[in-house]
N, C-alpha and C positions, 0 to 999 in steps of 0.2 A: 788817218791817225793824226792827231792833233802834235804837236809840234810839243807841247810840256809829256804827252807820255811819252811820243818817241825819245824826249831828252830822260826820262823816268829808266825806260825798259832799257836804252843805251848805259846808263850809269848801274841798274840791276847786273847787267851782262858785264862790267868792266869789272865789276864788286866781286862775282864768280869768277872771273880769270882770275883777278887776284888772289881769292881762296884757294884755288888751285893751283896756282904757284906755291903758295904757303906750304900747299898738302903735300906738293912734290918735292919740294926741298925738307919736307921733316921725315916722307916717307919713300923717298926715289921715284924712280917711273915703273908704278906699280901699273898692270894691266886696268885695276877701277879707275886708278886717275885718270887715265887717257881715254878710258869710255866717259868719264865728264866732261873731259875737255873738247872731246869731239862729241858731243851733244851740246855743249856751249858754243861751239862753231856751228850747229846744225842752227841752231836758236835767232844765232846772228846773219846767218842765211837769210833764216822768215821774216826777221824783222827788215830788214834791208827789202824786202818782195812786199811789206804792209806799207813802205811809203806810198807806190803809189796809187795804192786803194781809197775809193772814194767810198764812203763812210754808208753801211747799208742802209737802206730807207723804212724796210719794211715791207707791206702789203704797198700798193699803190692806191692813194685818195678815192680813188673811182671807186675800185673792188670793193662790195660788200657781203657779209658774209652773214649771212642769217641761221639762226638756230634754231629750232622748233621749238615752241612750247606745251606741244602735245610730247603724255606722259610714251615712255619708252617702251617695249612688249617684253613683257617679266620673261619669257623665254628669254629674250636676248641673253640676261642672265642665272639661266638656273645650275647651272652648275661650275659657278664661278666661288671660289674663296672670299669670305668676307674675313677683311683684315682685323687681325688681331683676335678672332674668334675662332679658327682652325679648317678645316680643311672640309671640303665636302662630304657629307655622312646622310647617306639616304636614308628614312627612316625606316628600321626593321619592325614590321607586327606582330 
C-alpha cells in the first residue's frame, strides 16, 4: 500500500470514529452503534495487516496464456439463457 492511501484509508477510519461518537452522544450506546464501532475496529485491524503487503503483480512475465481461435461446440451452449431474451423454451410442433 502506497503511503498517500494508507494516509487516505487512515483519515476515512478517523472521519468514521468521529461519526460515531457523534451518533452516540445524540443517540446513547445503542446496540447499531457499537456494531459500527466494532467493525470500524475490525477495518483498522486490516488496514494495519495491508502495510506490509507487497503490492500484487499479477500473472508472472513468463506465463502465457493462449486462447483459441477455433469456433466453440454449439452444444457447449444449448440450453443456456440468452440475456435479456428469457429463459430456455424448446420448441413445441
Amino acid at each position: 500500500m502506497t503511503s498517500a492511501n494508507n494516509s487516505d484509508l487512515h483519515r476515512a477510519l478517523g472521519e468514521l470514529r468521529r461519526c460515531l461518537g457523534a451518533l452516540r452522544a445524540a443517540h446513547g450506546d445503542h446496540a447499531a452503534i457499537r456494531r459500527l464501532v466494532n467493525g470500524v475496529e475490525r477495518l483498522e485491524i486490516d488496514a494495519a495487516d495491508l502495510l506490509g503487503l507487497a503490492p500484487a503483480s499479477g500473472y508472472p512475465a513468463d506465463e502465457v496464456v493462449y486462447v483459441s481461435d477455433a469456433p466453440y461446440d454449439p452444444d457447449l451452449w444449448s440450453h443456456a439463457d440468452d440475456e435479456g431474451i428469457g429463459g430456455y423454451r424448446p420448441h413445441i410442433a
